[in-house]
N, C-alpha and C positions, 0 to 999 in steps of 0.2 A: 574720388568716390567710385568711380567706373571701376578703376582697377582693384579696390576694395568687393566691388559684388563680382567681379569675376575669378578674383580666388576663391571666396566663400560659393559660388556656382561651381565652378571646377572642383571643389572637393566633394561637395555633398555630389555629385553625377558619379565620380568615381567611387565616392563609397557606394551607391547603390547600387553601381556595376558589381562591386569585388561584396556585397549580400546575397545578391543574385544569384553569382558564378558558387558561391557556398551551397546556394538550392539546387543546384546544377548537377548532375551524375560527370563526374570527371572522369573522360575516356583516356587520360595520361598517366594515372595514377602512378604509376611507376618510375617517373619520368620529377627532376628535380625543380622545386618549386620555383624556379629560377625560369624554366622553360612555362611549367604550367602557370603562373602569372604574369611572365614574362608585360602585356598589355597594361596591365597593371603596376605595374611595378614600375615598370618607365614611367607612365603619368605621373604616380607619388612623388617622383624623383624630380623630374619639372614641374610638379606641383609646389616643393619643399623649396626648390632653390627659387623659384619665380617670388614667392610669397616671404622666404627671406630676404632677398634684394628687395621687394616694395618695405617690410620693414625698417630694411637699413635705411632707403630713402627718406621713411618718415622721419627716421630718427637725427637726418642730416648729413645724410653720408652719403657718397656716390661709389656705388657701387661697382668693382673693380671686373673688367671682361674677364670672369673664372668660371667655371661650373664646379668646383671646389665646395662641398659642403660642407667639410668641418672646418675650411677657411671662412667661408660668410658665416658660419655660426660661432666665431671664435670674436669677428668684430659688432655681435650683439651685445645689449647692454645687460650687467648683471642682473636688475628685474628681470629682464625678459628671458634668462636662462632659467630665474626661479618658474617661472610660469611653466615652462615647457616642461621641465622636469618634474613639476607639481601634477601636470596631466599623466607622464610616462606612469610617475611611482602608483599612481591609481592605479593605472588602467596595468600594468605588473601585477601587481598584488591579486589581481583575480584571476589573470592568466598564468602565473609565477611558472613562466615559462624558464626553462634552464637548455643553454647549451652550450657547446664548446668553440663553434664556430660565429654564433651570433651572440658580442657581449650585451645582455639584456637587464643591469642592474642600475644604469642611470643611461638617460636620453644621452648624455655627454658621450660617451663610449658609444650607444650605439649609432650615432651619426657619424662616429667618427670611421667605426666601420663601414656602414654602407656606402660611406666616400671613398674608397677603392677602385680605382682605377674608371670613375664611374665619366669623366671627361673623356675617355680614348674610346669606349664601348657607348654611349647613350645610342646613337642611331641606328646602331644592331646588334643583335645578342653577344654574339663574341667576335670580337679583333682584336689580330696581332697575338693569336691564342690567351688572350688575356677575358677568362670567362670571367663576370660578374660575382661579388662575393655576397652567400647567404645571406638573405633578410626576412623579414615577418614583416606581411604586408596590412596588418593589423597594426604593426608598432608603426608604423610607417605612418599610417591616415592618421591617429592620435597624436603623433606631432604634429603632422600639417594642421590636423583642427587644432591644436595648441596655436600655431600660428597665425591661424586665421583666426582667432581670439583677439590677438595682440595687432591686428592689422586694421580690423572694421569694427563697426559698432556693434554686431551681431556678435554677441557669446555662445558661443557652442559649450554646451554643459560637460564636465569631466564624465568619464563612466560611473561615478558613484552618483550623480545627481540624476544620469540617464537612468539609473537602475530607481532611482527613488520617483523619479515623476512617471515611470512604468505604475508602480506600486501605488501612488497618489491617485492617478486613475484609474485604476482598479478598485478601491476602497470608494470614492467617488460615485460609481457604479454599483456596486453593491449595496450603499449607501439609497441610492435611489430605488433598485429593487428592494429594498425594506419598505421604504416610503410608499413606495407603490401596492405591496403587503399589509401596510396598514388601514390601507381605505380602501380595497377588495376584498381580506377575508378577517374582520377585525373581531371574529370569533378566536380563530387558531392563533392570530397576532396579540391576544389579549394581555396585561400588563406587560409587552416589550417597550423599552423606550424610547423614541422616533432617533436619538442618539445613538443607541444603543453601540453599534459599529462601530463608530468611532470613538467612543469610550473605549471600546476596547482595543482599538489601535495604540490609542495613547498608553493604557496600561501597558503593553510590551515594550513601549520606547520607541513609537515612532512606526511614520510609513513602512519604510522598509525593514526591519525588525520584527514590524506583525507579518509581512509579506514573505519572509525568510521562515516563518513561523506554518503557514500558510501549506507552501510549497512542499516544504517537509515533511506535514502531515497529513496531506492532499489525498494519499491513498487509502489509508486508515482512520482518515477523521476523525483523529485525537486532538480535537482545537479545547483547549484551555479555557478554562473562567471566562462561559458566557455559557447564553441561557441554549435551549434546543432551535429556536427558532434560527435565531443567529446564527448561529453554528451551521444547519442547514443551506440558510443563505450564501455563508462565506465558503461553504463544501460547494455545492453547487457551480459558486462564480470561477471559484481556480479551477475546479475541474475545464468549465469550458474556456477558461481562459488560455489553457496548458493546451487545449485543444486548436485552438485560434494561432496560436505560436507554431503547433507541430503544420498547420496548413501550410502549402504551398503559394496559397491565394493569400495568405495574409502577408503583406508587402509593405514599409513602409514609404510611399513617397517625399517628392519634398521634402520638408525641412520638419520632419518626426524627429523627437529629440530623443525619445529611448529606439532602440535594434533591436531587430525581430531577434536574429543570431545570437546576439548579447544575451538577451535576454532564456535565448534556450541553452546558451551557456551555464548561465545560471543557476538555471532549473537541473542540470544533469550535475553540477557541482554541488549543489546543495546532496543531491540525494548520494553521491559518490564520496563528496568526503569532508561537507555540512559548511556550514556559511554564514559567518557575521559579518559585519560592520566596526571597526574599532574608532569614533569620535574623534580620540583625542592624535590617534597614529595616522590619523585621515587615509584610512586602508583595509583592503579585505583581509578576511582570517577564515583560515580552516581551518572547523571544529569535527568533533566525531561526529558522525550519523547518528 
């Protein structure tokens, strides 16, 4: 159990390190991401192999002296491949990053990548002229919390549930600012329905669907089938909400299951190049603006 809260400790410390350092004005920018996460990057790396060795462990296996990562990932069990992969294709699909050097269309490839020569160099950036190969240290922590899924009893949420329980508290809270509307000025609140909000969350299909919704129209307060009151309310909340995101003071500690980052991701994809939910492809989609 010790060594179950010590991976799920060590990941959530480094992801808040590498949210952080995104807040951060980067005095290297020129300089390849290899150098400028360089801190990071290595910990993912001992994060990922440590956390799949305690996997193999649980599963019955003793684990072979390698630092080999597509070799320990090769003697995991087919579930546990589905799982990890299940996290990657999410957290892809929003990012739908493409490149030539980092294969980024299944977890399987991209581990197999980052385990390049990663035994000979882990203790310092380059030896035996043998530099480190590209990675995204984004795709890096979403496998480890894949793994630390499948290690402890603590489930760390994929990015699409993170993005939804964002949006569940949001509705939540505005929810409340209604309620609180209705018993201080129950002139101006007059037939709204103490529901109201949430009737209309549902009519769009859902948390994040109305909050996709939201975000969109956040500038122009073009919000859809609801009364003025409402609309007002739910104008109001994203605005400061969107506000609360751009701050620097707003941090997640601990164990916050939606990202600040993530979440202003979101916000600037929606308005750059629009933003669904597809159910049944369990995956983001971009739509037009």
């Amino acid at each position: 159990m010790d060594a179950d809260w010590h991976v799920e400790y060590a990941h959530e410390y480094i992801q808040n390190l590498y949210d952080h350092l995104l807040m951060t004005e980067d005095m290297s920018s020129s300089r390849p991401d290899a150098i400028k996460f360089w801190p990071i990057i290595r910990d993912c790396y001992v994060g990922i192999e440590r956390t799949m060795k305690l996997l193999l462990q649980k599963n019955g296996q003793i684990p072979k002296k390698t630092h080999d990562l597509e070799r320990l990932y090769q003697k995991l069990q087919c579930s546990q491949w589905s799982v990890i992969n299940e996290y990657y294709r999410v957290y892809q699909s929003l990012y739908g990053l493409k490149s030539r050097s980092i294969p980024l269309d299944t977890a399987d490839k991209f581990i197999s990548h980052i385990s390049k020569g990663y035994a000979s160099w882990r203790h310092i950036l380059i030896e035996n002229d043998q530099a480190p190969p590209a990675v995204n240290v984004g795709f890096m922590l979403e496998v480890w919390r894949a793994l630390v899924r499948l290690v402890s009893e603590y489930n760390p949420p994929r990015l699409d549930q993170r993005v939804k329980i964002y949006f569940q508290e949001f509705f939540e809270k505005a929810e409340r600012d209604l309620w609180r509307g209705l018993g201080e000025y129950p002139e101006e609140y007059r037939g709204v329905a103490p529901d109201a909000i949430r009737t209309w969350v549902k009519q769009q299909g859902g948390d994040m669907t109305a909050g996709f919704l939201l975000f969109k129209y956040n500038h122009s307060g073009e919000i859809r089938d609801t009364s003025t009151v409402v609309q007002k309310i739910l104008d109001q909340s994203v605005k400061s909400a969107i506000e609360r995101l751009h701050s620097t003071k707003e941090h997640s500690p601990g164990r916050k299951t939606w990202r600040r980052q993530e979440m202003l991701d979101v916000y600037s994809t929606i308005h750059s190049k629009g933003l669904t939910w597809d159910e049944n492809r369990e995956a983001f989609e971009y739509i037009s603006p």
